[in-house]
N, C-alpha and C positions, 0 to 999 in steps of 0.2 A: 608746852603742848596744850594745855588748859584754860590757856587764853585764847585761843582761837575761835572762833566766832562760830555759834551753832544757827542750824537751820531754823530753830524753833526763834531763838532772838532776832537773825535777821528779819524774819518775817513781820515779830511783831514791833519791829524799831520800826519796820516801813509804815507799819500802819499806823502807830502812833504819830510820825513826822505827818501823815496826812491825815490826820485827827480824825482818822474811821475809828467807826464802832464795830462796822461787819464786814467780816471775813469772809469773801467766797472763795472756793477751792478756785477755781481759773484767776483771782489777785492773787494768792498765794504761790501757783506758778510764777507768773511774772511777778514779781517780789525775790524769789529767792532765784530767775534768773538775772535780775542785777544785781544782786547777791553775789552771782558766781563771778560777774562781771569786776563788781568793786574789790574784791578782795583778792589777791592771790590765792592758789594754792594751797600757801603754809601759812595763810592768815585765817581761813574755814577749814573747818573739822571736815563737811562734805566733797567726794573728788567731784562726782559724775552730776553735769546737767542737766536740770533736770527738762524734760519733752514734752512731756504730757499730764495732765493736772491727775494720772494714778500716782506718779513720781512725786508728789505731796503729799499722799495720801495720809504716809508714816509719820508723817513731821506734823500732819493735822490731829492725827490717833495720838504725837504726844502733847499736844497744847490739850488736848480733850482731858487728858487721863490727869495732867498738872494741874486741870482746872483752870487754864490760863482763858479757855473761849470755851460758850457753851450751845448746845443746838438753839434754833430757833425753828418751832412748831408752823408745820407747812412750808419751811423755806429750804427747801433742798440745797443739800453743800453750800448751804450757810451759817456763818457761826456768829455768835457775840463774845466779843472781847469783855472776859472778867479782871481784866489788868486797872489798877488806878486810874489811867489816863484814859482810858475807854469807858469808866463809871462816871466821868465829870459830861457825859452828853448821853442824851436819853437813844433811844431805840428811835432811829425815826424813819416815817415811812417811803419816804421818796427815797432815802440809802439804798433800803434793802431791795424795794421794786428793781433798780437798775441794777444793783447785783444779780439780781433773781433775771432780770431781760436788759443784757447792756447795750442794746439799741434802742430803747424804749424814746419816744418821744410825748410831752406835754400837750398834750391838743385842747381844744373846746374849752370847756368848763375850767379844766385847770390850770390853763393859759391864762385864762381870763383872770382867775384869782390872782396867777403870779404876775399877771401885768399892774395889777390893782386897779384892774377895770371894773372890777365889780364888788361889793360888800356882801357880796355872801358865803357862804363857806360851804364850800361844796362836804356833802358826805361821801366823795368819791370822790376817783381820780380818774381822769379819763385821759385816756394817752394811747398808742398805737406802738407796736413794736415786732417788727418782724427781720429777719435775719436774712441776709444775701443780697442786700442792697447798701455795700458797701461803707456801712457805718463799723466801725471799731468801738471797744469798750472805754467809757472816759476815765481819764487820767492813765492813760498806756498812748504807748507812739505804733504805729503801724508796722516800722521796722521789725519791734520788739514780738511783731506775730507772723513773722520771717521763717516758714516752716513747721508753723504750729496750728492746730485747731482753732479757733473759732469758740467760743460759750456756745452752749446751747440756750436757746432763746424760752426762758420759762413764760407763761402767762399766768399769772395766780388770779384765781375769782377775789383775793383780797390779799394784804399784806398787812400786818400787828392790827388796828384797829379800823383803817379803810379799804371800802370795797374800790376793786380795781374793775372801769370798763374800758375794754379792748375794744378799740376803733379797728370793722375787719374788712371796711373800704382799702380799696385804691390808693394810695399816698404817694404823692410824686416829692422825693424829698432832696430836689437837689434847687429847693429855692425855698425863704422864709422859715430856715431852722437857725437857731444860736443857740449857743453851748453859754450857761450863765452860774451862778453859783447860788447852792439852795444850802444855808449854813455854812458848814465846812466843806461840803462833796457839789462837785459841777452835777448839772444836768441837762437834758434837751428840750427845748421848748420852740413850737411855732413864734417869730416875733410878733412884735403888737401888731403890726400891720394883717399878718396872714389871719391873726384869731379874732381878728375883726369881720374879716371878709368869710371865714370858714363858720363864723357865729351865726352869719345869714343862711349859709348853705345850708348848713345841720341846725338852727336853735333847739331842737330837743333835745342835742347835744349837750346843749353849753346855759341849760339854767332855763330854756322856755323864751320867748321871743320877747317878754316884758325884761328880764334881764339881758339879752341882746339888745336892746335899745337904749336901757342904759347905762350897758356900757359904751357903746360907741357915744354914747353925750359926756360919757366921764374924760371919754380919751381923746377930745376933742382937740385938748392943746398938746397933745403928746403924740401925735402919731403925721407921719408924710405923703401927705397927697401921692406925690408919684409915686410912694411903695403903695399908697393903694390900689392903684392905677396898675403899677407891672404886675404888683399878685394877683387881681382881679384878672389880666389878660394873658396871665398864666392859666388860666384854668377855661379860657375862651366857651362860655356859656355866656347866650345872650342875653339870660333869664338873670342870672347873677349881676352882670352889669346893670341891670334896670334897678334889681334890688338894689346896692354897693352904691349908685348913681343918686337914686333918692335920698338915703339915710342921712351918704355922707351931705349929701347938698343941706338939707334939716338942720343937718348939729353942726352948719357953718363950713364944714370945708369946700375949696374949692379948686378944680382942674379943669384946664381948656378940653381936655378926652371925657366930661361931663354934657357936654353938649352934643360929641360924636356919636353918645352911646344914647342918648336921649331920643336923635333925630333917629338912629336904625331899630329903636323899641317898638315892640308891635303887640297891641290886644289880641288875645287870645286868651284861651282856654285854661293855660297852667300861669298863665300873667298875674301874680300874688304876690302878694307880699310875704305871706308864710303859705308854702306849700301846702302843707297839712292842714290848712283851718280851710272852711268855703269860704266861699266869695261874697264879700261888704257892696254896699253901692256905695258908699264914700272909693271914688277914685280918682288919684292923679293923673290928670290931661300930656301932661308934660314926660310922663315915665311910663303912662298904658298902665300902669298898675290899680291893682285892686290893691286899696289899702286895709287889710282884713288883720291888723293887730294894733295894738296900744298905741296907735300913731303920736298921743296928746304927750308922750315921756317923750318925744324931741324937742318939746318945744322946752324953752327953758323959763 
């Protein structure tokens, strides 16, 4: 009878197998529903399955009281594993954010870092994340939320030592998102393509338009004309092709839909290079633009 396998171990043998550090109550649901899954009956101590993340609650009250996981300040129904194999990795920030919003996506700035498009290290993280658009939490199957809730989508002004900013635009995410691995835990990031073309939209975004420039000269040899081309024409702004048209053409790359977008570009009024700055009299003939930021970091 004493060998049977308790709620408190399954839980944390899951976590250990996927070398977390942190524990939110809705992975602790799902944990100890495969749990019920893997074992029979008279293999677990627990009968009834559990539904809803109150139904962990007791099982989280006894890792607390064992000292086996401890709170972590400002992260609701989040915990940190004092177990061995939880103390050989530090507290890191990108874990607990997508605990804390498991739809959260990498955007701007912190794309840019995790593409290594840029040398600089953001003191922030800039990401977006909003719930009922069809995202599920990473490392769960969709199946496995068959009847069940949903997390609730936290936004924290920071997590352990960086501030979090929440992109609270529009996001249409059913193009230029991948699931990639940051350490041990997956997470969501625009790919190289989209945080190139979202760098021009937003530069305030993603480091100021001196670091948009060069990153797209970093990522010259690493990124595909045509996903610049569909992302770009996913977001059907004529203004943004002029921008995306220029850059890319500067730092060498090149597409036959560079010519298309050139010939329908037209002077006017918001025709910049960076929205936000006024207007330069250095301007290119070819793209109607006013070239009103560090033009001279394309060249190489």
């Amino acid at each position: 009878m004493n060998s049977r396998i308790t709620t408190t171990t399954a839980i944390m043998q899951s976590l250990g197998s996927d070398q977390r550090r942190i524990l939110s109550r809705w992975r602790a649901l799902i944990y100890l529903r495969r749990a019920s899954s893997e074992y029979t009956p008279d293999e677990r101590r627990w009968v009834k399955v559990p539904q809803s993340e109150s139904d962990v609650q007791s099982t989280l009250n006894n890792l607390f009281t064992s000292q086996r996981i401890e709170s972590i300040p400002h992260a609701p129904n989040c915990f940190a594993t004092r177990d061995s194999f939880g103390r050989r990795y530090p507290l890191r920030e990108l874990e607990l954010l997508f605990e804390l919003n498991p739809y959260t996506i990498l955007t701007h700035y912190s794309a840019l870092e995790h593409h290594n498009f840029t040398i600089d290290q953001p003191k922030v993280i800039s990401a977006w994340g909003e719930s009922g658009f069809g995202l599920i939490p990473l490392g769960t199957k969709e199946e496995e939320w068959q009847g069940l809730d949903l997390p609730v989508a936290h936004r924290p002004k920071k997590v352990i030592s960086q501030r979090v900013d929440w992109f609270r635009g529009k996001m249409d995410i059913s193009f230029g998102i991948e699931t990639v691995q940051s350490g041990q835990v997956p997470v969501r990031v625009t790919t190289p393509e989209r945080t190139l073309v979202e760098s021009l939209q937003h530069p305030d975004r993603s480091g100021g338009i001196a670091n948009v420039l060069r990153s797209w000269q970093r990522a010259e040899d690493f990124v595909d004309p045509d996903q610049i081309v569909t992302i770009t024409e996913k977001f059907g702004i004529n203004l943004l092709r002029q921008r995306v048209g220029y850059v890319a053409e500067s730092v060498g790359l090149m597409h036959p839909a560079f010519d298309e977008w050139a010939a329908r570009s037209k002077r006017g009024g918001s025709s910049k290079l960076v929205g936000g700055n006024p207007f330069s009299s250095e301007f290119d003939s070819r793209w109607n633009l006013s070239l009103n930021g560090p033009v001279e970091i394309l060249i190489r």
